[in-house]
C-alpha positions as CSV (number, residue, x, y, z in Angstrom):
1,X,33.3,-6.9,-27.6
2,X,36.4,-4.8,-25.8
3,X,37.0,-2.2,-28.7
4,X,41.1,-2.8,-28.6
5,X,41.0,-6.3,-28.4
6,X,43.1,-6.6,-31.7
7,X,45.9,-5.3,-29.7
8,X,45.8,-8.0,-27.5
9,X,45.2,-11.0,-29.4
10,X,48.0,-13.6,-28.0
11,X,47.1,-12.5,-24.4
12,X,43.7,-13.5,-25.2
13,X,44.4,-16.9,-26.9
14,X,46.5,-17.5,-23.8
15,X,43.6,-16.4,-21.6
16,X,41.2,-19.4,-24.1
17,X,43.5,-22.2,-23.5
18,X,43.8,-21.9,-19.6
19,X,40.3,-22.4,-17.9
20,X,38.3,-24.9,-18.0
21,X,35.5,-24.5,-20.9
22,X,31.6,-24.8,-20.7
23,X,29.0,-24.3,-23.1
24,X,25.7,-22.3,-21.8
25,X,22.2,-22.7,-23.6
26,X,20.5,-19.5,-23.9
27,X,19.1,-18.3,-20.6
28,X,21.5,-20.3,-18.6
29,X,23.0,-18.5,-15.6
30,X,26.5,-18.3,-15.1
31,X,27.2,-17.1,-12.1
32,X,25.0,-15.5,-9.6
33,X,25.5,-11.7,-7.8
34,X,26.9,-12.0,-4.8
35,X,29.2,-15.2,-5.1
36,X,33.3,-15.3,-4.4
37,X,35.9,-17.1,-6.2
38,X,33.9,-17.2,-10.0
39,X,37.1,-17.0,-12.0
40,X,37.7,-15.2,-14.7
41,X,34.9,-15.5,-17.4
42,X,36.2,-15.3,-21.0
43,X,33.2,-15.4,-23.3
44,X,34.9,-16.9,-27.0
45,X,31.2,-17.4,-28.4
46,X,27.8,-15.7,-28.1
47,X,26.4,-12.8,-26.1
48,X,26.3,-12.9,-22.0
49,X,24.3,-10.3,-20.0
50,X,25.6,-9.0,-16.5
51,X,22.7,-8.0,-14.6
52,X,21.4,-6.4,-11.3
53,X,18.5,-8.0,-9.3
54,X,16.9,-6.4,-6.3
55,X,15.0,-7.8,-3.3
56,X,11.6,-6.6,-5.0
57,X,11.9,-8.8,-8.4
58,X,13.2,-6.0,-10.4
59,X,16.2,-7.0,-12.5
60,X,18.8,-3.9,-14.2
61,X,21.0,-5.0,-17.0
62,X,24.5,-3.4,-17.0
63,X,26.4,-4.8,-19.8
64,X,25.5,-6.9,-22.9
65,X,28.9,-8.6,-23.8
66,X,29.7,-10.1,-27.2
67,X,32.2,-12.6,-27.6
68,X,35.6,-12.2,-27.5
69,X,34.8,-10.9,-24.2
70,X,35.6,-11.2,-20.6
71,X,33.2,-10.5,-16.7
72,X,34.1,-11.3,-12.7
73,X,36.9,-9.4,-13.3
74,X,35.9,-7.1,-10.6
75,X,36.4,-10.4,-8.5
76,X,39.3,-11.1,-9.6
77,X,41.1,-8.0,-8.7
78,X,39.6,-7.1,-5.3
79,X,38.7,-10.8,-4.1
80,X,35.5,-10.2,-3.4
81,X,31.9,-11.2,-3.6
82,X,30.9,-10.2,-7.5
83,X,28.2,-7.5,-7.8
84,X,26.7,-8.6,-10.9
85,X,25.2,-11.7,-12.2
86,X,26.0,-13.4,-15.5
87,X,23.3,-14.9,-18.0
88,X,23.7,-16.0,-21.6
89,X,21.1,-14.7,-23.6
90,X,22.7,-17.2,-26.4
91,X,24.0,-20.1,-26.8
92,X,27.5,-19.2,-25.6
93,X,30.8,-20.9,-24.7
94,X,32.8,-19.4,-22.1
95,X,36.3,-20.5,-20.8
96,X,36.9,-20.1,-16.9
97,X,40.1,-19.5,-15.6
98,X,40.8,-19.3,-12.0
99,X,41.4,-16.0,-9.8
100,X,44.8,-17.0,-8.3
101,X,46.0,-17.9,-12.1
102,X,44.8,-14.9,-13.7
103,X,46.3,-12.5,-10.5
104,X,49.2,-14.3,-11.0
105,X,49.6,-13.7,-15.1
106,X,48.6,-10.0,-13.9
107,X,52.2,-9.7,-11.8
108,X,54.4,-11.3,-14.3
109,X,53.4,-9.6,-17.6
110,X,51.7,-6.1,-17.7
111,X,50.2,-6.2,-20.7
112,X,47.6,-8.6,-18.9
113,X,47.2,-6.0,-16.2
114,X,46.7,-3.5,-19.1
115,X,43.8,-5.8,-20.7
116,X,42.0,-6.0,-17.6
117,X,42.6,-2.2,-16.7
118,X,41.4,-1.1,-20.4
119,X,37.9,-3.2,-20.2
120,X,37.4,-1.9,-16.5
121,X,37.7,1.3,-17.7
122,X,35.1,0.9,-20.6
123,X,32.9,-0.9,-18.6
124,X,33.2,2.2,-16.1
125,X,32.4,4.8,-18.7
126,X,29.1,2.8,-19.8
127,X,28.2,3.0,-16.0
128,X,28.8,6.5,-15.8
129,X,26.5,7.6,-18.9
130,X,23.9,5.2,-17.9
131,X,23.8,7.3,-14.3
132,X,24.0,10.7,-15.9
133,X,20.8,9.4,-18.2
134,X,18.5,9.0,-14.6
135,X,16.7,12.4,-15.1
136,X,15.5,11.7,-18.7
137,X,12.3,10.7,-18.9
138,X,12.0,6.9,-21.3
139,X,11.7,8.4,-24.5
140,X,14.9,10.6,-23.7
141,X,17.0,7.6,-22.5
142,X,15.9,5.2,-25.3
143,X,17.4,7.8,-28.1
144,X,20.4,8.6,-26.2
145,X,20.8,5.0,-25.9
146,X,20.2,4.1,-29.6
147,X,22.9,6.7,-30.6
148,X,25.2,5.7,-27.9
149,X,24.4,1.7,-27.4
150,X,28.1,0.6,-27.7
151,X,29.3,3.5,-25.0
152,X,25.8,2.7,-23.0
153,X,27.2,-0.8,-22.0
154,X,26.3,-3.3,-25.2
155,X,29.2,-4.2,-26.4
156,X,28.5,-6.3,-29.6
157,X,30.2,-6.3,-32.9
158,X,30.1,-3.0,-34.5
159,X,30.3,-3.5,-38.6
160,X,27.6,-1.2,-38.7
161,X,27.2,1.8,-36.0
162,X,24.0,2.4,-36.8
163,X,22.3,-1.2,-36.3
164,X,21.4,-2.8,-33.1
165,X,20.9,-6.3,-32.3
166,X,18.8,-6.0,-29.0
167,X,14.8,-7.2,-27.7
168,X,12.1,-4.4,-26.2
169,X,13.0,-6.6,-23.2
170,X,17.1,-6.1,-22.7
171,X,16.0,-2.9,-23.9
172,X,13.7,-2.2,-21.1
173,X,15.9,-3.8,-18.4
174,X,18.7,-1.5,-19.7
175,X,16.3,1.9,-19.0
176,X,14.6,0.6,-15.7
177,X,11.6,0.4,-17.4
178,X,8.6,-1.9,-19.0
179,X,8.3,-3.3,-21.7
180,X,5.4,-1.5,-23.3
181,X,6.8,1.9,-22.9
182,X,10.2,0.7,-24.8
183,X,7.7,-0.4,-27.2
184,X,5.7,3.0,-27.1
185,X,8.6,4.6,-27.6
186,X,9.9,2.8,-30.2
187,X,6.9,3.0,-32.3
188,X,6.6,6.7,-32.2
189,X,10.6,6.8,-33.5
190,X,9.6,4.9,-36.2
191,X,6.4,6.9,-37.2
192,X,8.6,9.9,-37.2
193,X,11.3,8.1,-39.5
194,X,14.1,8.2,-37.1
195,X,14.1,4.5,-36.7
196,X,13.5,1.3,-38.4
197,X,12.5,-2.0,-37.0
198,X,12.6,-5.8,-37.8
199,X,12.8,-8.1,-35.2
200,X,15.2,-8.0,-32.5
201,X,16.9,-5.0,-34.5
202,X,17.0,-1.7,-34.7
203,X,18.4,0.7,-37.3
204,X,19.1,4.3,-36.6
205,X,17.9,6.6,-39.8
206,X,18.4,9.9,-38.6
207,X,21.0,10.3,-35.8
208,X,20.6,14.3,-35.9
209,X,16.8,14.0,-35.1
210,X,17.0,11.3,-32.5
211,X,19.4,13.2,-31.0
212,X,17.1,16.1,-30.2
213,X,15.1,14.7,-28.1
214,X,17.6,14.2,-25.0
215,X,19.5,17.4,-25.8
């Protein structure tokens, strides 16, 4: 969820109405890395996933996305093959709207140009703390992450800053790792009371300690 969407909430109702709209079941891919022409995806309901996958299997998830959202803008700008690939790990509903239409709402009013330039640029600044985080070891990553999730690329509805909605497995694909060290690592955080889990969440406890072990 774009932090300063509020500001742009008629551009985005316009952006709803254009496409064409589709409703994904959970798992459901959306588009696939490496494809042209995808549109514009605005997500209106659920959570979508933009992932990496390499030649050897592995897959790295950038972005967790929370709806009112948007991904392929990337595509949409350049007109190029996409990077990324786009999964819902919900049910989700997504609105598509094609490239030349959105280019063209980009040269006749700015502030569309703005929205797109403001999410690029968030999306950038999750990229660039996720590469700064490639020396830390798993357990140094997974608290930097849990303190930083919404700047670390999971953009989901923040009511409360210090809860996470996310699986050992996202969490794992997020930190290029496996699954049972996220779990490892997780369970020693909680035995230390710096964390606290319940299924498919996660609530920070002590920031100040958690925060130690990356610094």
């Amino acid at each position: 969820m774009f932090q300063n969407f509020d500001s742009y909430s008629k551009e985005w109702e316009q952006l709803a109405k254009m496409g064409n709209k589709r409703v994904c079941k959970p798992g459901e891919v959306i588009y696939m890395q490496g494809k042209k022409d995808i549109g514009l995806i605005c997500i209106t309901r659920g959570k979508v996933k933009n992932s990496v996958y390499f030649s050897s299997g592995i897959e790295k998830v950038i972005l967790i996305l929370e709806a009112p959202a948007i991904t392929g803008e990337t595509s949409v700008i350049d007109d190029k093959e996409t990077l990324v690939s786009a999964q819902a790990l919900t049910e989700a509903e997504v609105v598509v709207v094609p490239a030349r239409e959105i280019r063209s709402l980009m040269q006749q009013n700015s502030r569309f140009m703005m929205l797109f330039l403001e999410i690029y640029a968030e999306k950038i600044r999750s990229l660039e703390l996720q590469a700064e985080s490639i020396v830390l070891n798993t357990q140094q990553k997974l608290a930097r992450m849990l303190i930083n999730f919404y700047s670390y690329g999971v953009f989901s509805r923040r009511s409360n800053s210090k809860v996470l909605t996310i699986t050992h497995d996202q969490l794992a694909g997020f930190l290029g790792t496996t699954r049972p060290k996220i779990t490892s690592a997780l369970s020693l955080f909680e035995s230390l009371g710096l964390i606290k889990r319940n299924r498919g969440v996660i609530e920070i406890l002590d920031e100040k300690r958690l925060k130690e072990y990356y610094e």
